[in-house]
Structures are given as C-alpha cells and as structure tokens.
C-alpha positions as CSV (number, residue, x, y, z in Angstrom):
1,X,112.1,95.0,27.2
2,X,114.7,96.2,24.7
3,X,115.2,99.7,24.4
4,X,114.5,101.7,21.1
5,X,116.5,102.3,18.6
6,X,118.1,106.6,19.1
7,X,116.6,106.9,15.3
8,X,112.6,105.4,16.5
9,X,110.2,107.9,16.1
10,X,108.6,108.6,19.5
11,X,105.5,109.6,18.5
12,X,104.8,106.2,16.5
13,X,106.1,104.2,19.8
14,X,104.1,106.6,21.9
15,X,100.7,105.7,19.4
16,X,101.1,102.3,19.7
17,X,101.8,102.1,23.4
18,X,99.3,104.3,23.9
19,X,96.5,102.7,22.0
20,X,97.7,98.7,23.6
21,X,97.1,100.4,27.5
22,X,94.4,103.4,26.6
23,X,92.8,103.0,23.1
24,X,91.3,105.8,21.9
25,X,93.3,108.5,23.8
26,X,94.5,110.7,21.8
27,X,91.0,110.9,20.1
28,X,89.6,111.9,23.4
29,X,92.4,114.7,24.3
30,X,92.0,116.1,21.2
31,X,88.6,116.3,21.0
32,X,88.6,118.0,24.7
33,X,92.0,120.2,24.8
34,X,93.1,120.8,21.0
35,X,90.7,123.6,20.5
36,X,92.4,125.4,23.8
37,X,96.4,124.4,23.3
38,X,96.7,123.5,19.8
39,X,98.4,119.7,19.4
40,X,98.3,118.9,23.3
41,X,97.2,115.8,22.4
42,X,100.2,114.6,20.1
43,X,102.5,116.2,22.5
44,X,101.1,113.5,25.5
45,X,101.3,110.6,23.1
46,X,104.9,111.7,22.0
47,X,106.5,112.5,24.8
48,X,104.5,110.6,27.9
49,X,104.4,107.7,25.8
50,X,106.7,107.5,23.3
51,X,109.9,109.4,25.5
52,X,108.8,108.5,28.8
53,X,106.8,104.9,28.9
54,X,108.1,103.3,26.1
55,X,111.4,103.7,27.3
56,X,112.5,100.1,27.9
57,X,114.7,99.8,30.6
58,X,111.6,98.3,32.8
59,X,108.5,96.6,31.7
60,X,105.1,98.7,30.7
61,X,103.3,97.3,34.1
62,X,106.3,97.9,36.4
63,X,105.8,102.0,34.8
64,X,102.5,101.9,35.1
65,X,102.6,100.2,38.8
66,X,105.0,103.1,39.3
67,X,102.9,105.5,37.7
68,X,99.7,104.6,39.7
69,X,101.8,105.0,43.5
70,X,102.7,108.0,42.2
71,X,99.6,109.3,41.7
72,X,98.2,108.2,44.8
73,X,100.8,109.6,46.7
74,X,99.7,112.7,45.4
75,X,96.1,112.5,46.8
76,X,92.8,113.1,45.4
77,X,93.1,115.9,43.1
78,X,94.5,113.2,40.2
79,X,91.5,110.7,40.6
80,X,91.0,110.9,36.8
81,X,94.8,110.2,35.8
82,X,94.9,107.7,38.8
83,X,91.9,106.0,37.2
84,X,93.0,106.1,33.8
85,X,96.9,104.6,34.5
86,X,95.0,102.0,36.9
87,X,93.2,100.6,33.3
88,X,96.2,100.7,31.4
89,X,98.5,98.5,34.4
90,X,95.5,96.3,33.9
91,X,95.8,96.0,30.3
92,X,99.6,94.9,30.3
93,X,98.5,92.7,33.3
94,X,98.5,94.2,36.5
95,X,96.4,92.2,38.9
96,X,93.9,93.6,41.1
97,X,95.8,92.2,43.8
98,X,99.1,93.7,42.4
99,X,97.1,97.2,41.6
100,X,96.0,97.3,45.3
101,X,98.7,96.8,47.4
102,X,100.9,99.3,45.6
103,X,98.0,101.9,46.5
104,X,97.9,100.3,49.9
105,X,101.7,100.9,50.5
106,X,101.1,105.0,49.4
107,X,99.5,105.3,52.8
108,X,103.2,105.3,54.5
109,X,104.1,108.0,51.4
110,X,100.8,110.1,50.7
111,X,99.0,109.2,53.8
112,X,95.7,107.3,54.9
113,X,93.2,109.5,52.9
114,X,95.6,109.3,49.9
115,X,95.4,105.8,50.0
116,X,91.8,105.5,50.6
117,X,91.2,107.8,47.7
118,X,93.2,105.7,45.7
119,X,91.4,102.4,46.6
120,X,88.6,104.3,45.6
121,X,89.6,105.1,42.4
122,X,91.0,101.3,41.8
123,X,87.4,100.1,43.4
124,X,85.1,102.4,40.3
125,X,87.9,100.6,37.8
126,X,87.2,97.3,39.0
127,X,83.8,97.8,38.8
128,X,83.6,99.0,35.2
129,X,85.8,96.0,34.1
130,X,82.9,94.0,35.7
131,X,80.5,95.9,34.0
132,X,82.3,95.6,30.5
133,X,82.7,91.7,31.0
C-alpha cells in the first residue's frame, strides 16, 4: 500500500476507507452523537480513517488485525468497537481463522477473560455474517 500524497484530503481517504470496511458509518455516528458534540462524526472519519487507517505504510487488514488485539487487550468494556473493527478486518479479508487467533494471543496481553470476551464478540460477528448470507 502506497502512502498518500501530503496534499490528499483526509477526510475523502477517511470516507472512502470508511465506507469499503464500515458502510454507513458516519450516517450512524451522526445520527447518534452529532446532536450532543457537533461534527463528532466527520471528525472519526477524518482523522481515524483518513489520518490514522489509511495511512499506508501497512495494509488495511494488518491495521485492523492490529486494531482488534488492541481492543481485546483492553477487555470487555469495548465489545461494541471490538465488534465493529472485527467486520471491517473481515471486509478487507481477514479470516475467521486469522480474526481468532490474534484475539486468542491477547490472553498472554489482556488476560483469559479479555480473550474470552473477545472470542465472544468475534463468535456474535460470525454469526451475523451467517445470518446475512
């Protein structure tokens, strides 16, 4: 993966990256958080996606494989982001093989109920791509 150009408009990488891995995003912060902190939602797709994620210098599943240990590591509380980044690995082609033994390795990092919450999270995922099959 190339990175962008210093004169790329973040937001429009962000948008696009964000719509490929999580379509419909921004729509859904917006219509939960804007009222509360005006433009929340354009700031995530601008600077998670477009400054952070669509970076370049590694691929979109090796940052979202990334992205999902991190989360686990951090334990239950971020079931909702965990589930959301373990779709969006899946859409630039994370297996669930690849998916489960990075959340598997979080045990030695978050610990066993870290991990276990996390294979939970991956499990409802699984099941909902199943479902939407």
């Amino acid at each position: 993966m190339t990175k962008p150009a210093p004169d790329t408009d973040s937001y429009a990488r962000g948008k696009a990256l964000s719509e490929k891995v999580n379509p419909g995003m921004e729509d859904a912060l917006q219509a939960r958080y804007d009222a509360l902190v005006p433009g929340m939602s354009r700031t995530v797709v601008d600077v998670a996606y477009g400054q952070f994620y669509a970076r370049g210098v590694v691929d979109e599943k090796t940052r979202l494989l990334a992205t999902v240990a991190a989360l686990t590591a951090l334990g239950g509380q971020t079931k909702p982001q965990l589930k959301v980044n373990i779709a969006s690995a899946r859409a630039v082609g994370a297996t669930r093989e690849e998916v489960s033994e990075i959340i598997f390795q979080m045990a030695l990092y978050g610990g066993l109920p870290s991990m276990i919450n996390g294979l939970n999270a991956a499990l409802e995922v699984f099941e909902d791509e199943e479902v939407a099959a």
